[in-house]
C-alpha positions in Angstrom: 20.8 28.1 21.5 18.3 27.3 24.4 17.9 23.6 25.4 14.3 22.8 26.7 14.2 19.4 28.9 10.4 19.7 29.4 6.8 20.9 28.3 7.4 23.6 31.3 9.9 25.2 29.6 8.1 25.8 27.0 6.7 29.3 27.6 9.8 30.2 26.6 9.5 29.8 23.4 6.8 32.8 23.3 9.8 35.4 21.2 10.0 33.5 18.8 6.3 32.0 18.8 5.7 35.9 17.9 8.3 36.5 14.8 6.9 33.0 13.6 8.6 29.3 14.8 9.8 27.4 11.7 9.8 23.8 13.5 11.6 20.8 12.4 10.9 17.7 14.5 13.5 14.8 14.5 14.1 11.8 16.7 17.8 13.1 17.1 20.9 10.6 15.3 21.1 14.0 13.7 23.3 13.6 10.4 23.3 15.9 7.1 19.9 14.9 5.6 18.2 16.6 9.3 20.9 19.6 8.6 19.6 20.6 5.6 16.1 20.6 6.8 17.3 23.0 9.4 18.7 25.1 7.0 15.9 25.2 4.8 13.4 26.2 8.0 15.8 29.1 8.6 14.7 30.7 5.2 11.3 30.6 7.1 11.7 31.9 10.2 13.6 31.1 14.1 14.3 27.9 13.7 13.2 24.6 17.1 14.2 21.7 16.5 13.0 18.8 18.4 14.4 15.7 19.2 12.6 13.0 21.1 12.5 9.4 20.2 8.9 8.5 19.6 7.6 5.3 21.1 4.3 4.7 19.5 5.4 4.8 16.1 7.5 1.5 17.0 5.8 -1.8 16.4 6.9 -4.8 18.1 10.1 -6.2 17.6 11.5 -3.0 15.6 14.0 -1.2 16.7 13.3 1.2 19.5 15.6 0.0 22.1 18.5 0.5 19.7 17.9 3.1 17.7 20.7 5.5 18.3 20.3 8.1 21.3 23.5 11.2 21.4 21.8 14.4 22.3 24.9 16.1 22.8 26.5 15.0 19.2 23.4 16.4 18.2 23.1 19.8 20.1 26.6 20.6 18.8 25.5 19.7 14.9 22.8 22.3 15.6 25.0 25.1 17.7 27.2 26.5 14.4 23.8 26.7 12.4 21.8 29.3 14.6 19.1 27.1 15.7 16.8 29.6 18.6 15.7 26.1 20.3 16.4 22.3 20.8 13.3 20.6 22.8 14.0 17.5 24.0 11.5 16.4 26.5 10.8 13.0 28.2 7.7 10.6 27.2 6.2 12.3 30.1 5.8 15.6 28.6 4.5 14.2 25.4 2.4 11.0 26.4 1.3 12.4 30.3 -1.0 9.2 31.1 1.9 6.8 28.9 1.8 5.9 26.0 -2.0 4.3 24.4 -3.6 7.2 25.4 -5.7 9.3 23.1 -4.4 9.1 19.4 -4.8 10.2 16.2 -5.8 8.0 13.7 -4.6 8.7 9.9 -6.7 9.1 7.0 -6.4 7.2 3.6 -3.0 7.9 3.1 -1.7 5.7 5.4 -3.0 2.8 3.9 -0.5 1.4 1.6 3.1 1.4 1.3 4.4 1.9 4.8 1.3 2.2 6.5 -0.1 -1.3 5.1 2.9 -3.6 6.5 3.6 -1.4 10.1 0.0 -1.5 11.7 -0.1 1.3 14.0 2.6 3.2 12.8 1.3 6.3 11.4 -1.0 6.7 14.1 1.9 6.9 16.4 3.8 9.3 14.5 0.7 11.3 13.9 -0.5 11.6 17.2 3.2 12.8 18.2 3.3 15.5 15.6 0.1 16.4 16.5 1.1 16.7 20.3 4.4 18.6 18.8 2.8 21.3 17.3 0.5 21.9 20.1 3.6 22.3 22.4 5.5 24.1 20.0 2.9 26.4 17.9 5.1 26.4 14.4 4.0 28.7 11.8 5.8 26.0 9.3 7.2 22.7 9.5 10.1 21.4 7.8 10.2 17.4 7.5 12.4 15.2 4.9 11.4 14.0 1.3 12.9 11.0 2.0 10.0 10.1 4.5 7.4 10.9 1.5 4.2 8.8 2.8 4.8 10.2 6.2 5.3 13.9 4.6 1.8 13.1 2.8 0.4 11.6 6.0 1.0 14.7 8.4 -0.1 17.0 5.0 -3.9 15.0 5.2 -4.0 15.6 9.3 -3.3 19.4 8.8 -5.6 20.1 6.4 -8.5 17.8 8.1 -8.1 18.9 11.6 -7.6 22.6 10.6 -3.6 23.0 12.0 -2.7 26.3 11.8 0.6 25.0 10.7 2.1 25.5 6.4 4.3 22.5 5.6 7.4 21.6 3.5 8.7 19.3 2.2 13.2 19.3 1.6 15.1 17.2 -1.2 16.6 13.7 -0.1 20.1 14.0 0.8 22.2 11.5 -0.6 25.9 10.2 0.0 28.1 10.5 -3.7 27.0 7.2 -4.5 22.8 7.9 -4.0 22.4 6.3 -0.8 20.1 8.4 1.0 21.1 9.5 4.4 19.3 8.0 7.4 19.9 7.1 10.7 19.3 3.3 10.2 22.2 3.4 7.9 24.3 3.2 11.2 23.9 0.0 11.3 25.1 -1.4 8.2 28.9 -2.5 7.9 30.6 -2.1 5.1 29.1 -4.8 2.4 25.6 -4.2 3.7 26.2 -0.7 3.1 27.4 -1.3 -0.7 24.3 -3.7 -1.2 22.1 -1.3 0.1 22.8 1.1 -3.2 20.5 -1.1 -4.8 17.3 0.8 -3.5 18.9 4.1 -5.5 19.5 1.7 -8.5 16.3 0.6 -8.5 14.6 4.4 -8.8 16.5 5.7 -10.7 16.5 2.7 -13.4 12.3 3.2 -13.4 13.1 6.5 -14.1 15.3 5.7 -16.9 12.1 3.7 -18.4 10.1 6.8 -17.6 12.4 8.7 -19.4 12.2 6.1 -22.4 8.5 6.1 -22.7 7.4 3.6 -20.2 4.2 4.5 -18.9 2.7 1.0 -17.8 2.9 1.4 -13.8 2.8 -2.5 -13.4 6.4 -2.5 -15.9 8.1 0.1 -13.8 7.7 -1.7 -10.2 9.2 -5.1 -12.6 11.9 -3.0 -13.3 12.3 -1.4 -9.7 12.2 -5.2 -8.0 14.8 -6.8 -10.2 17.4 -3.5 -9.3 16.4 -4.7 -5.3 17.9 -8.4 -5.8 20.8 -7.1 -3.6 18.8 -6.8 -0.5 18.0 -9.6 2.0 14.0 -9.0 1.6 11.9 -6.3 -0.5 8.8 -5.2 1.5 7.5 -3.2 -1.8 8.4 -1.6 -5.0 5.4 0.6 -6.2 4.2 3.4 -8.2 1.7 5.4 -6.7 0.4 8.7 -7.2 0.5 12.5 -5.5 -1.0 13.0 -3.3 -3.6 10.3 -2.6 -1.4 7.7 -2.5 -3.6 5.9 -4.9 -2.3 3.2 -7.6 -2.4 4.8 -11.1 -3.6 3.4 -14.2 -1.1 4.9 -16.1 2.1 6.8 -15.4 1.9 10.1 -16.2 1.4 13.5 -13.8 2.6 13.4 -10.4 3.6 10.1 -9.2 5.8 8.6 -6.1 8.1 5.6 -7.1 8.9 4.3 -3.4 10.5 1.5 -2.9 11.2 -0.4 0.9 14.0 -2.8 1.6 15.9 -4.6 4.7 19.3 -5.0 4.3 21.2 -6.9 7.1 19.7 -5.1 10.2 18.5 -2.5 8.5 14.9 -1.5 7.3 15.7 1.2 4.5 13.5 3.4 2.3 13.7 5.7 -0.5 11.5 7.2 -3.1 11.6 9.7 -5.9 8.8 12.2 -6.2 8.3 12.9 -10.2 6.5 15.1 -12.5 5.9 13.2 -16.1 5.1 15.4 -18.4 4.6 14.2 -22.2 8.3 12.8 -22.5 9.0 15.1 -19.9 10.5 14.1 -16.5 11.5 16.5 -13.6 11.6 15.9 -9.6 9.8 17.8 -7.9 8.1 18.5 -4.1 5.6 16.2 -2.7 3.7 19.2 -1.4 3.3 21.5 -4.5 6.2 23.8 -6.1 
């Protein structure tokens, strides 16, 4: 497994640029959920990962100082699983003049959920993808479910700015219990961490109602906030639907139930991504089957 500390060492990524780079970028604290993406980008191709902690996709006051930084825990998750590459540059090689340079601003997408309460954010992250992919040249990118709006978000800047690039999208992975692995959940201790189940409670009980019949988007978010009442403050429980994001008039087709939580020091997500059929309900990609 090569180990790239900078955009100069880049040109060496050119044998496995030619068989086809399956990419999957990460901001390290590397636990299962990022594994499985790895493995699913092997089925595609030599597998870079990259791990760089992205500074512009951090408002002020969140947590970039602490969020956790072990790039050699991480580079020996990835050794057993035959990644080709790790890059791991410095903000240098990724923001040359610093950071507030030239960016990329998102489309329509961005502008709810996530997007509406973390100004800036989705510029940040993608103006870093963007810079990512020009470094690394991926024939396909690999990013987490779990991170829908931002899987949706990079979807509309490939396909409006032309990136040569085919993207997919992997299933949540989730402890036994449904929490859904993250990085951030680090920081919960033991009773935050129990309270914090109540974000998977609260999906899958508006799924339940989807399953029942429900169809009234306005009833399902009711449903999804009093399941939250466990966490310290709810930033949103919506419905929305795939892939413009926009708020449905009814529930039926493909739709995104997302939900957005803190819990002690923690600002947790999760979502489900959901094909309603008739009385039918499956999961399925955000990105097309």
């Amino acid at each position: 497994m090569e180990l790239l500390r900078s955009r100069d060492e880049l040109p060496r990524l050119a044998p496995w640029r030619a068989r086809g780079i399956a990419f999957v970028p990460t901001m390290g604290a590397l636990h299962e959920g990022h594994l499985s993406l790895v493995r699913r980008a092997a089925a595609e191709g030599p597998v870079v990962v990259s791990i760089f902690v992205n500074p512009t996709q951090f408002g002020p006051g969140e947590d970039f100082e602490r969020y956790p930084r072990d790039l050699d825990a991480d580079l020996a998750l990835l050794e057993p699983l035959g990644v080709a590459a790790v890059y791991a540059p410095g903000v240098a090689d990724l923001y040359p003049a610093g950071p507030g340079g030239v960016t990329v601003q998102p489309g329509p997408r961005a502008g709810v959920l996530c997007g509406a309460r973390r100004p800036g954010h989705f510029a940040g992250v993608l103006t870093v993808v963007a810079k990512l992919f020009q470094q690394v040249q991926p024939a396909v990118a690999v990013f987490g479910r779990k991170d829908a709006q931002q899987c949706l978000v990079i979807d509309e800047m490939v396909r409006d700015l032309f990136f040569p690039v085919r993207l997919v999208d992997a299933p949540t992975v989730r402890e036994p219990d449904g929490l859904a692995l993250s990085s951030r959940n680090r920081y919960l201790d033991a009773a935050q961490r129990r309270r914090a189940l109540c974000l998977w409670r609260a999906l899958t009980a508006a799924r339940r109602a989807l399953e029942a019949g429900e169809r009234d988007p306005a009833a399902l978010e009711d449903v999804m906030t009093l399941h939250l009442a466990d966490a310290d403050a709810v930033e949103y429980a919506e419905v929305r639907r795939v892939p413009d994001l926009a708020r449905p008039e009814r529930a039926a087709g493909h739709l995104l139930l997302a939900v957005a939580a803190h819990v002690g020091p923690a600002r947790l997500i999760d979502n489900l991504s959901l094909a309603v059929d008739g009385a039918a309900v499956r999961e399925v990609p955000l990105l097309g089957e």
